[in-house]
N, C-alpha and C positions, 0 to 999 in steps of 0.2 A: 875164849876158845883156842883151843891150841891145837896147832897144824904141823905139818912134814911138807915137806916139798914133795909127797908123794902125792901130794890134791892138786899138786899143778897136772892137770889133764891135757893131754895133746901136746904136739910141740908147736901148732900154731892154734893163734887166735880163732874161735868160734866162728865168727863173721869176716872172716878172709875172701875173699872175692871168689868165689869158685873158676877155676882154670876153662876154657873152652872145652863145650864136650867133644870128645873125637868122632871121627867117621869110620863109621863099619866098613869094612871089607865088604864086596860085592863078589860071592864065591863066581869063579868063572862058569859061563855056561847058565846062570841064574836069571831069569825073567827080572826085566827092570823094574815091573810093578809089584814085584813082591819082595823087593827092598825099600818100599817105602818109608822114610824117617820119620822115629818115635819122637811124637814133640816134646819138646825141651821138659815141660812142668811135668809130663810122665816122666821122664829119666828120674828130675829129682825125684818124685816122689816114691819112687822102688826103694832110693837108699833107706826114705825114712818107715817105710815098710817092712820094712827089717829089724826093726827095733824090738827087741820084746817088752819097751814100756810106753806109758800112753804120753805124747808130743803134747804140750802145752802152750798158747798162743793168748791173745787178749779177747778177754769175751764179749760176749754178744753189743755191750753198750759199746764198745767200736765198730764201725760202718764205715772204714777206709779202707782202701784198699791193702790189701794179705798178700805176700809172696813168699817163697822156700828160698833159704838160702844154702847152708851147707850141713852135711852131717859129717861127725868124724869116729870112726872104727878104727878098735886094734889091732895089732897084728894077728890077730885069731880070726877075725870079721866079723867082731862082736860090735854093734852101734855101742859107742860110748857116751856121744849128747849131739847137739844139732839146734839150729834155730831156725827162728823163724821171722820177721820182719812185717811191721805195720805203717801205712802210712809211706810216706817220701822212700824212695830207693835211696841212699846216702851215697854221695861219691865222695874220695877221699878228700880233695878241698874244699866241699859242701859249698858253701856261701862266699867264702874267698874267692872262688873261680867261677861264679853264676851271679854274685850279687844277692840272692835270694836267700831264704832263711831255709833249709827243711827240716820237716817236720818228721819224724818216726822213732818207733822203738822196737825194738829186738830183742825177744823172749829167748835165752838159753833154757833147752832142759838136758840136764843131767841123771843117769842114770846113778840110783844108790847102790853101790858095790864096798861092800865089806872089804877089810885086806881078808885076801884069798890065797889058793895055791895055785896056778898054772894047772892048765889040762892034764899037760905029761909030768909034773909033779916036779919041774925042775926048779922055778923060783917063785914068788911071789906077785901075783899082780894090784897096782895101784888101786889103792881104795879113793873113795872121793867122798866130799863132804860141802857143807857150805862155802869154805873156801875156794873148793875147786868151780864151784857157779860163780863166785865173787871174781875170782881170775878171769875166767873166760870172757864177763863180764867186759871186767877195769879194762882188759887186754882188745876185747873185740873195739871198744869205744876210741881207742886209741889207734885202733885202725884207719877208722875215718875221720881221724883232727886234723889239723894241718896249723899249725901255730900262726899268728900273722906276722907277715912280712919275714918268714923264715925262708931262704932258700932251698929247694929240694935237696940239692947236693951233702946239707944240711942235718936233714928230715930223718934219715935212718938210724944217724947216731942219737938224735933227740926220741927215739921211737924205743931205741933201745932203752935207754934210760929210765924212756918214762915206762916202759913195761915191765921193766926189774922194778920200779916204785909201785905198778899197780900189784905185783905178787905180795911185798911185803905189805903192802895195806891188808889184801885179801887174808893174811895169814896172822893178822892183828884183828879181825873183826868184832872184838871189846873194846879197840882202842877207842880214843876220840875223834878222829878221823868218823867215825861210822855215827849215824841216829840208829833210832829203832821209827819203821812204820810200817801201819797195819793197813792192809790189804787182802780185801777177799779171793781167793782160790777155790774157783769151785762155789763156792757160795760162805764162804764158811771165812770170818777175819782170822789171817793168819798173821804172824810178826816177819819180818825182811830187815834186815843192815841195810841202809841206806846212808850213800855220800853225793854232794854235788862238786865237778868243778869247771873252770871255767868253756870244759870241753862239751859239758851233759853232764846226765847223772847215774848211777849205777847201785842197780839192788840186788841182794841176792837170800835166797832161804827157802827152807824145804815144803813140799805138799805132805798130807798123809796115803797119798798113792805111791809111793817109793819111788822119787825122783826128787832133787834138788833145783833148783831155778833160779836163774840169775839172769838178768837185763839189764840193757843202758839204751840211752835214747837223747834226742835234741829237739828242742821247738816242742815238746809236749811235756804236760807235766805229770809227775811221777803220783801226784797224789790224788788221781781222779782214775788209775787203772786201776784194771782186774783182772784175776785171769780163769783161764778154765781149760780143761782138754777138750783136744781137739777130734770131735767129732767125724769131720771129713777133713780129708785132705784139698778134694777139690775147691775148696773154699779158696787157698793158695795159689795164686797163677805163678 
């Protein structure tokens, strides 16, 4: 399959930490009980309400716990993709810094966009394809590795590196770096590129509801999920 750097979606990783929410202004003169704060998992879930395709997540045969993590929109305010997260919250040195192993995987969906023209007709906006799941992917997973015995001072240029190598994987997905496995969506076995390394493993490949899908994950294994849209959101805390 052959790709552009125009399937590199977003300028950051998919599962980037979300930044703290901010605090509303309290307009003057305003009843303090009618500023009451939207809890957190409403907030997220307006971004991904926004979307005009359907959010995709791990189905029903998972019974761990479900959270929102980030959506990311273009410059127009159009949802581009957004994940979701199963199992273990990941913190960036996972097991290095707890001792413990965790456990979760993080479902990217990607919206399928044609190359297009711009609204106002001035240039071209980014098309996306498997590759762009497979990046988001390689790139989110390498958010939360932390190599051992690497100093963090370290860490940013190894980050760098390794996310310029997960692009060009993602943009080789015939190579040999990649398998093929099959995995139902929706109920139906579809085919996904799949690679393992010593960080997790990462898959990515399209539904027939017009979205693309890419995940990575640690402590669980890749060949026993499934996935399906998502139904409710509130399912996600």
């Amino acid at each position: 399959m052959e790709t552009t750097r125009s399937s590199r979606v977003g300028a950051q990783p998919a599962d980037a930490p979300d930044a703290p929410p901010q605090t509303e202004q309290q307009p003057p003169g305003q009843a303090q009980e009618a500023t009451a704060p939207v809890p957190a998992a409403r907030r997220a879930a307006e971004g991904y309400l926004k979307a005009d395709f359907p959010w995709y997540g791990l189905d029903g045969a998972f019974t761990g716990p479900r959270w929102l993590m980030q959506v990311s929109a273009g410059a127009d305010g159009t949802v581009e993709h957004g994940s979701t997260g199963h199992g273990d919250e990941p913190s960036v040195r996972g097991e290095i810094a707890t001792g413990e192993k965790e456990r979760f995987a993080v479902v990217i969906t990607v919206a399928s966009n044609p190359l297009r023209r711009s609204g106002d007709g001035t240039g071209v906006l980014e098309a996306t394809s498997v590759a762009s799941a497979a990046w988001l992917a390689g790139s989110g997973l390498l958010a939360y590795s932390w190599p051992l015995q690497m100093d963090h001072t370290l860490r940013d240029d190894w980050l760098d590196q390794q996310t310029e190598a997960a692009w060009e994987l993602a943009d080789d997905l015939a190579g040999s770096d990649w398998s093929t496995l099959s995995l139902p969506v929706d109920g139906e076995p579809t085919p996904f590129h799949y690679r393992e390394s010593e960080f997790g493993w990462v898959l990515a490949g399209s539904t027939g509801s017009g979205v693309h899908l890419g995940a990575y994950g640690r402590g669980m294994s890749a060949y026993g999920l499934g996935f399906s849209a998502i139904e409710d959101l509130g399912a996600y805390e």
